[in-house]
N, C-alpha and C positions, 0 to 999 in steps of 0.2 A: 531531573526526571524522577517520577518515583511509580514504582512497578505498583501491581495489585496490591500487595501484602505491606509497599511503604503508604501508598495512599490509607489506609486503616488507621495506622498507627501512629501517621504521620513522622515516625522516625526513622525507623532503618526497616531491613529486611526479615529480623528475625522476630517476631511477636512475643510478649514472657505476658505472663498474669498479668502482671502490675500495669502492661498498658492499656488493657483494658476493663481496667477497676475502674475508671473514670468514669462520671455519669453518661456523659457525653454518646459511648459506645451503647449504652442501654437503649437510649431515645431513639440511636439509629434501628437497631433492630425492632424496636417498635413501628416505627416508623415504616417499615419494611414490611409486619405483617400487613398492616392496615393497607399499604398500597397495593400487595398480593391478593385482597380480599374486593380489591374495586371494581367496576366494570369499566367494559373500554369504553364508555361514553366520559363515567366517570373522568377516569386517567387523561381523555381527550381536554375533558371540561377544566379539572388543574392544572394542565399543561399549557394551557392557553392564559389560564390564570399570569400564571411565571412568566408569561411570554417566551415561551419554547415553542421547540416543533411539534406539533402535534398528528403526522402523519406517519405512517408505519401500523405493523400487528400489534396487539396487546402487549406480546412480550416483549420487543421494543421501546413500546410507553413504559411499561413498568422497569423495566431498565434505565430510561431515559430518567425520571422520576425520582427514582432510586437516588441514582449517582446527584442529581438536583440538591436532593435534604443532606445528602451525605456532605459534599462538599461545604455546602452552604452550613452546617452543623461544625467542619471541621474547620471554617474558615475563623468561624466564630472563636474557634478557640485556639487556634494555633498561626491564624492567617497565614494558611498554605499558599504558597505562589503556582496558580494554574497552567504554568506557558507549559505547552509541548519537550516533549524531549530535543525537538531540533527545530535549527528556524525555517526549512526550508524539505522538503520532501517532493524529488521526484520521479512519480509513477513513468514509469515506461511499460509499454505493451507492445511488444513486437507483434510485426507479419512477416511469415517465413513461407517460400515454398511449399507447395504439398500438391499429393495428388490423390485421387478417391481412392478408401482406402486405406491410403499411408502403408505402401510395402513395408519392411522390416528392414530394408536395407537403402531406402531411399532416404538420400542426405538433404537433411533441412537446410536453407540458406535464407537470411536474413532480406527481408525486400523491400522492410518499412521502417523506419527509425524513429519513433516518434519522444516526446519528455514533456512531461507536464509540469511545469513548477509551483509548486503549490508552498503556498506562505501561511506558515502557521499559526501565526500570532491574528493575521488578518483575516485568516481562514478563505484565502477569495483565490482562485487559479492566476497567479501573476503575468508567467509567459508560458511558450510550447514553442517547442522545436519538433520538426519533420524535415527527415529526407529519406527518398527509395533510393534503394540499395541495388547493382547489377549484381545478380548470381553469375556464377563462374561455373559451377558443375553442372549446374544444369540450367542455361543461359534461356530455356526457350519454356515461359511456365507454361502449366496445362490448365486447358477450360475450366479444369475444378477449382484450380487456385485464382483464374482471373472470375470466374463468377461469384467466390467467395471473398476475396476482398477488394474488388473494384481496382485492383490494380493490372494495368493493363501492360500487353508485351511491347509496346513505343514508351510508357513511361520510364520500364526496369532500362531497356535498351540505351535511353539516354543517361539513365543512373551515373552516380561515381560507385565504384566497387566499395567494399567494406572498411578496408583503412582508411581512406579518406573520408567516408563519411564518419568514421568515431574519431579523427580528426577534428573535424567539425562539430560533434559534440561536446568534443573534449573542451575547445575554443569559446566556445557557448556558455560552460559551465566555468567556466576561467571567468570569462568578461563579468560573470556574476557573481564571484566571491567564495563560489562552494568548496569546501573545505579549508579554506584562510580566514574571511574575514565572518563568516557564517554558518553554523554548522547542518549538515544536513543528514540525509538517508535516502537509498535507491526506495524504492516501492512496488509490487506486482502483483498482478492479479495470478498467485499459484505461485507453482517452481519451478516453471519449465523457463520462464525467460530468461531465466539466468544456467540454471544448471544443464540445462538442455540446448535451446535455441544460442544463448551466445555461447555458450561453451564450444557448440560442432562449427559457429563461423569463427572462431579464433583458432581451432585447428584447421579450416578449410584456409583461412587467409594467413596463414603461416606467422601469429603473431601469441604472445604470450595474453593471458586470459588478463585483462584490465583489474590492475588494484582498487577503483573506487567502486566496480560492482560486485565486491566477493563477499558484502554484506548487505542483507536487504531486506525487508518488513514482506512478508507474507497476507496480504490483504484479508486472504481467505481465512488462513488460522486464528490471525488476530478478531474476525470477523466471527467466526467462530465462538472460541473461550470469553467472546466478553458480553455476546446475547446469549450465549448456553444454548446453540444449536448443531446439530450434526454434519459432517462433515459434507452430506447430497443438498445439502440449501443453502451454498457459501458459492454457488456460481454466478455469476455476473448479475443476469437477470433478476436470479432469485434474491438474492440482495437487496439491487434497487427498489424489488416488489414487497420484500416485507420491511423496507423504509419509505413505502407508499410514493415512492419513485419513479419515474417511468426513463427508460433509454430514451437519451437523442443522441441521432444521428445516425450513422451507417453501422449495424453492427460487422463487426470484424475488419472496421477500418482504424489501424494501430492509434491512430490522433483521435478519433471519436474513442472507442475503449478506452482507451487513456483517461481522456476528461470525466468519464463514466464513472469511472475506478475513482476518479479523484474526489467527484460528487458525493463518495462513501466513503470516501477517509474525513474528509470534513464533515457528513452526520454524525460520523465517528467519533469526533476530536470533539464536536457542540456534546455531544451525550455522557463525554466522561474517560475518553478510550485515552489512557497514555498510546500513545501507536509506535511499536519500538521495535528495532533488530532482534528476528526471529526465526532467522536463514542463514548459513554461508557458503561457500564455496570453501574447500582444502585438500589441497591435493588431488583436487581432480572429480573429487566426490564430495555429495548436497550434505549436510548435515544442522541439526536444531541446533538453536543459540539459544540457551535459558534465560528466561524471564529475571532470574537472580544474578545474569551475567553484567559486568560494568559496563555501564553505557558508553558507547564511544561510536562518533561521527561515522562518517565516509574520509577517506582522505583526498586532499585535494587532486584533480584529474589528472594523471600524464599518462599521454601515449604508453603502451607496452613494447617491450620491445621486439623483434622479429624471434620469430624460433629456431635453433639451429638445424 
């Protein structure tokens, strides 16, 4: 995998003069004014050219574009190997209790489990996992949460409670190789599904916080720093809409979001985006994972154990 700063230089992380004495570095930023000076018909018309995607904002195409000459410029001279940081990335988006509102002291519980497995090499969503989860503290949802995620009080009711269902994702992600023979990474849309939402069901279910989600790609950030847009146009919708995308399916139902999320990690992944660990869990509190930090997987799933 190689970050912003290795893609450039094609060698390590730290840039000197000397690596970009090469002509090579010159053409690209030429390259770059001329594509900053196009119109979006333009940007449309060579993108089609390339046989790219040519839907989304301007700034997008000129992004997409961009990374196009660049690669293509640096394959030429160093024949950079393209593949993704991991083979394997799956987006989860929980559904959690709630009610209008959201008191301050009212406890989230987890009520939909969904994973999207998305293959990075083939770029195409492989499989998905779902199960509804039974809440325990608060066993009986309210109108606001069943009108919001279509999940109803005879689904949760037949539900298996929370350890058993990440049981079963754990089994899931086993029969598939992730972290043995395949390396991957969690994925979310923000940082509430991890540092928030599983965080309060793994002390509501009395078990330690699971090792292979205590790192995870931030959709949004990454989504972010690599179109060069602010942090109020990195949510779901707005996304899909400035990659001229439209939502399917229900929103706010954890397996539809999911796939959604995952529709933008692969424009992502086609446009240029390394898409890397940029979140953790430690000690209990969220904290950034730098772009300059050593890449390294998920490890493979085991159950956590109970808490004392």
């Amino acid at each position: 995998c190689r970050n912003s700063e290795q893609e450039t230089n094609g060698k390590n992380s730290t840039a000197s003069s000397k690596d970009f004495s090469d002509p090579v570095y010159k053409e690209i930023a030429m390259t770059n004014g001329y594509i900053n000076r196009m119109t979006r018909e333009e940007l449309r018309s060579k993108l089609a050219e390339f046989k790219l995607e040519t839907r989304g904002v301007k700034d997008v195409l000129k992004k997409r574009l961009k990374n196009y000459y660049k690669k293509q410029k640096l394959m030429q001279k160093e024949h950079i190997n393209g593949d993704s940081c991991y083979d394997y990335i799956c987006v989860v988006d929980f559904e959690a209790t709630c009610e209008e509102g959201n008191p301050p002291e009212f406890v989230h519980e987890i009520i939909e489990f969904p994973v999207v497995l998305l293959n990075t090499h083939t770029l195409e969503i492989e499989d998905t996992f779902q199960q509804y989860v039974k809440p325990e503290i608060n066993p009986k949802l309210s109108n606001f949460c069943i009108n919001l995620t279509g999940i109803t009080q005879d689904i949760v009711d037949k539900a298996d409670p929370f350890p058993q269902v990440l049981q079963n994702v754990i089994e899931w992600m086993r029969q598939r190789e992730l972290g043995t023979k395949y390396s991957y990474s969690m994925l979310t849309d923000g940082s509430w599904d991890m540092s928030k939402f599983l965080n309060i069901q793994c002390r509501v279910s009395r078990i330690k916080y699971p090792s292979f989600a205590k790192k995870w790609i931030n959709i949004r950030k990454s989504y972010g720093n690599f179109y060069k847009v602010p942090r109020n146009q990195t949510k779901l919708t707005i996304m899909l809409e400035m990659l001229g995308m439209n939502y399917d399916g229900r929103p706010h139902s954890g397996l539809d979001d999911s796939k959604n999320i995952a529709r933008i990690a692969i424009r992502m992944l086609q446009d240029g985006c390394d898409l890397r660990v940029n979140e953790r869990m430690h000690a209990g509190q969220l904290m950034t994972v730098s772009s300059s930090a050593p890449l390294e997987g998920a490890p493979a799933p085991q159950m956590p154990r109970c808490r004392n």
